[in-house]
N, C-alpha and C positions, 0 to 999 in steps of 0.2 A: 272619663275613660277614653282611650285612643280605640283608634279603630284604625288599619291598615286594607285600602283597597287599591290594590296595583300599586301606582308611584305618588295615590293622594290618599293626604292623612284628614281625618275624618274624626272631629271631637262630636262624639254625641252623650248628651245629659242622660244619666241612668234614671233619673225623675221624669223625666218628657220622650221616654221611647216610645215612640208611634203617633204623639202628639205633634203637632205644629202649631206656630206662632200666631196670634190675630190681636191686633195686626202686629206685621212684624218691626222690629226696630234694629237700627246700627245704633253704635255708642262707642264712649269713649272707655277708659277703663274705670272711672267712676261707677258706668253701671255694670252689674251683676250679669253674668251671662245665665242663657237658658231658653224657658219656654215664656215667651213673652204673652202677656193680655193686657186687656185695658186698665185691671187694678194689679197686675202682676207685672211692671216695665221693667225687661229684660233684656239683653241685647241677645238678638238671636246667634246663636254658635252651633247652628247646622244649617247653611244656604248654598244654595244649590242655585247657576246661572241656567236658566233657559236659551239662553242666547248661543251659548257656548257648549253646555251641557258639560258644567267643569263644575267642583265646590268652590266653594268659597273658604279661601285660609284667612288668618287673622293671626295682627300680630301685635301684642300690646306694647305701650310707650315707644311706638315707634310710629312715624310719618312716611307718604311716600313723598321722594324726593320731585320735583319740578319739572323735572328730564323726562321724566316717564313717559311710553310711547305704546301703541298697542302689540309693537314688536319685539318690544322688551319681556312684556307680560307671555305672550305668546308662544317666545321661545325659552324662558326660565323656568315657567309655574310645572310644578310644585317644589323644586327647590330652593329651599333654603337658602342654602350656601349662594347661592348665583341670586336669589330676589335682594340679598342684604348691602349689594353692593347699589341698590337703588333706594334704601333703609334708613330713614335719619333718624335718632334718636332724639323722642319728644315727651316727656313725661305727660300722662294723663292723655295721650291719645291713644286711638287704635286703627292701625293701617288693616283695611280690608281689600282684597283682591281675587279675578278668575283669570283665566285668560284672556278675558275681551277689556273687562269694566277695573277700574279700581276708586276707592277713595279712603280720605282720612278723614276721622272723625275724633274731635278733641270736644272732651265732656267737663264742664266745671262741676256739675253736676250729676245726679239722675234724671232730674228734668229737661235733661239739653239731647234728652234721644232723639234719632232721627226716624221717623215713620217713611217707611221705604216707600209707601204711594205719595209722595210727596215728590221723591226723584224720577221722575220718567224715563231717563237714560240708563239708568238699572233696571237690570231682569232679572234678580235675584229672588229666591224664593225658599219659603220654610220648606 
């Protein structure tokens, strides 16, 4: 289900309203998005940056490009049309982004999630 608040779009799981992720995981498109747990790995698809106080969008089979800058992110996000021109098409990844942080994460698997306390430089949160 979409969700619209202002000019950011907001996927929240009808399964996991009010719940949050422990812990939480990024992923490729391999894994399943949702409410992640230890025997449930999921990639989370509602995060929230504490750093910026922005969501977090996601955008499947797609990479962020090399170039990428914090002023890029800062002056595009939540647009579409303006982030796609920093967008490379990568099957089986999933480019995540806020304003501040971004990364890609490419899954051969389900086992290749990445458990967000493991990156320190994200503030991203269930």
């Amino acid at each position: 289900k979409s969700k619209s608040s202002g000019n950011t779009s907001v996927r929240a799981s009808i399964q996991g309203l009010g719940k949050s992720c422990s812990p939480v995981y990024l992923g490729g498109t391999a894994a399943p998005c949702g409410i992640g747990t230890n025997t449930s790995q999921r990639a989370c698809d509602h995060l929230r940056c504490i750093a910026c106080d922005f969501w977090v969008v996601s955008y499947d089979d797609y990479m962020w490009d090399k170039s990428c800058d914090y002023l890029f992110f800062r002056n595009n996000m939540p647009e579409f049309h303006k982030l796609k021109t920093k967008l490379v098409k990568k099957k089986g990844t999933r480019a995540y982004a806020c304003q501040c942080s971004w990364r890609s994460i490419e899954d051969l698997s389900i086992e290749d999630l990445t458990d967000l306390q493991t990156d320190q430089q994200l503030r991203w949160v269930c």
